[in-house]
C-alpha positions in Angstrom: 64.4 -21.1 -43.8 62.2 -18.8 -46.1 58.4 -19.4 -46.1 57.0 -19.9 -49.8 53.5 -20.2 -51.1 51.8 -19.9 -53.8 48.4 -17.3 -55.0 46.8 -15.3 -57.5 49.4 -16.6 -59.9 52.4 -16.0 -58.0 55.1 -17.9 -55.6 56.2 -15.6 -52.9 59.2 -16.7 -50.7 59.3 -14.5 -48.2 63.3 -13.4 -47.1 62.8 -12.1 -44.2 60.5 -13.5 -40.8 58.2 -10.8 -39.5 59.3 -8.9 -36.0 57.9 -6.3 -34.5 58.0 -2.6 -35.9 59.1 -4.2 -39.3 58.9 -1.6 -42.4 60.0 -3.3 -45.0 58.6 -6.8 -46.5 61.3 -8.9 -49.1 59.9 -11.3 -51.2 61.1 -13.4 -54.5 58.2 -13.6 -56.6 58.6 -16.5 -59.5 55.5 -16.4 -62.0 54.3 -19.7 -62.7 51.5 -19.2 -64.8 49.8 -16.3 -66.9 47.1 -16.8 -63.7 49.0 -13.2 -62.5 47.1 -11.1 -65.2 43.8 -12.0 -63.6 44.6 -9.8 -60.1 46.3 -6.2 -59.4 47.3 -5.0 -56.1 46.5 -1.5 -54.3 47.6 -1.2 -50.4 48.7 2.3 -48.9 52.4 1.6 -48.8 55.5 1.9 -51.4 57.2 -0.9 -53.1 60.8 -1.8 -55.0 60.6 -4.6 -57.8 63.8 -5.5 -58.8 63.7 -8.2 -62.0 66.2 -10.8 -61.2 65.3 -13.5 -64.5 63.1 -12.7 -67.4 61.0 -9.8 -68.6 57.3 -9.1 -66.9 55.0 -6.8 -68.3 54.1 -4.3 -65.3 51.1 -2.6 -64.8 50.7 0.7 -63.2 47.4 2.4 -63.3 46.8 2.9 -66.9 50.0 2.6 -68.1 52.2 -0.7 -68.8 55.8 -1.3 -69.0 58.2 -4.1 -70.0 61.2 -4.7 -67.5 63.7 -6.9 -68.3 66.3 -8.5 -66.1 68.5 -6.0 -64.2 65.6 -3.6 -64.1 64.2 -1.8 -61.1 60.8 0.2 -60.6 60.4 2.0 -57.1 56.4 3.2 -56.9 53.8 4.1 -55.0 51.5 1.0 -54.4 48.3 3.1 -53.5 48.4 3.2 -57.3 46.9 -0.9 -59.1 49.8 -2.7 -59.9 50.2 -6.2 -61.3 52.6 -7.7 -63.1 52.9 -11.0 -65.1 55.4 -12.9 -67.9 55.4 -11.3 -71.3 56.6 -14.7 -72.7 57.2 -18.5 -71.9 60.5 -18.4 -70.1 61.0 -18.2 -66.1 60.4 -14.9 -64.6 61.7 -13.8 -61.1 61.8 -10.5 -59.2 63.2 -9.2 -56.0 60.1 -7.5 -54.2 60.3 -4.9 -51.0 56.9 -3.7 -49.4 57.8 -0.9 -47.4 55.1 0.5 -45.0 56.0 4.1 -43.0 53.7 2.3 -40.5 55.0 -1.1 -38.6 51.5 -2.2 -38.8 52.9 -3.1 -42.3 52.1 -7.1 -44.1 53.6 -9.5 -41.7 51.8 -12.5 -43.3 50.6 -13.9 -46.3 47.0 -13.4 -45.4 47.8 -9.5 -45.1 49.1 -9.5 -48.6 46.0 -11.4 -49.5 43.8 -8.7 -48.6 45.6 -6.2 -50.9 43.7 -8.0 -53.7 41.5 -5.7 -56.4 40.2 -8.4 -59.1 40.2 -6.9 -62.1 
């Protein structure tokens, strides 16, 4: 059964349960509110996002994108990154956190402290 919850604008439901030496984290993110803009994330790993409905305005560093569904950005994540809905209608991407080290997120909390407040 896949562990949701929701923070800092997002709903993440986690698609995988946490063992040890993981490396890679999926998650379906849906975007619920324009709350997302408010928070970008900076941990020292790399990351997949894979748009699955919609179109989100991605954030990376100083530069800004628009993916629309079928799209797919592989990036470092030491770099800010936040994304969020360019319009009103249902976004939902496919997310992988990959860490080389399997000290990598296991929990909510760890992604949680990945947080830089804009």
């Amino acid at each position: 059964m896949a562990n949701t919850r929701e923070e800092f604008g997002y709903a993440y439901e986690a698609m995988a349960n946490p063992y040890p030496d993981m490396h890679m984290e999926p998650f379906i993110l849906s975007y619920p509110s324009k709350n997302a803009s408010k928070y970008s994330f900076q941990h020292d790993t790399e990351e997949m996002l894979f748009v699955l409905q919609g179109k989100i305005r991605f954030k990376y560093g100083d530069r800004e994108f628009v993916l629309e569904e079928g799209d797919c950005v592989y990036f470092d994540s030491s770099i800010p990154h936040a994304g969020d809905r360019v319009d009103d209608e249902p976004l939902k991407t496919f997310i992988v956190i990959y860490s080389a080290s399997p000290k990598g997120p296991t929990s909510f909390d760890h992604i949680k402290r990945r947080i830089v407040n804009n």
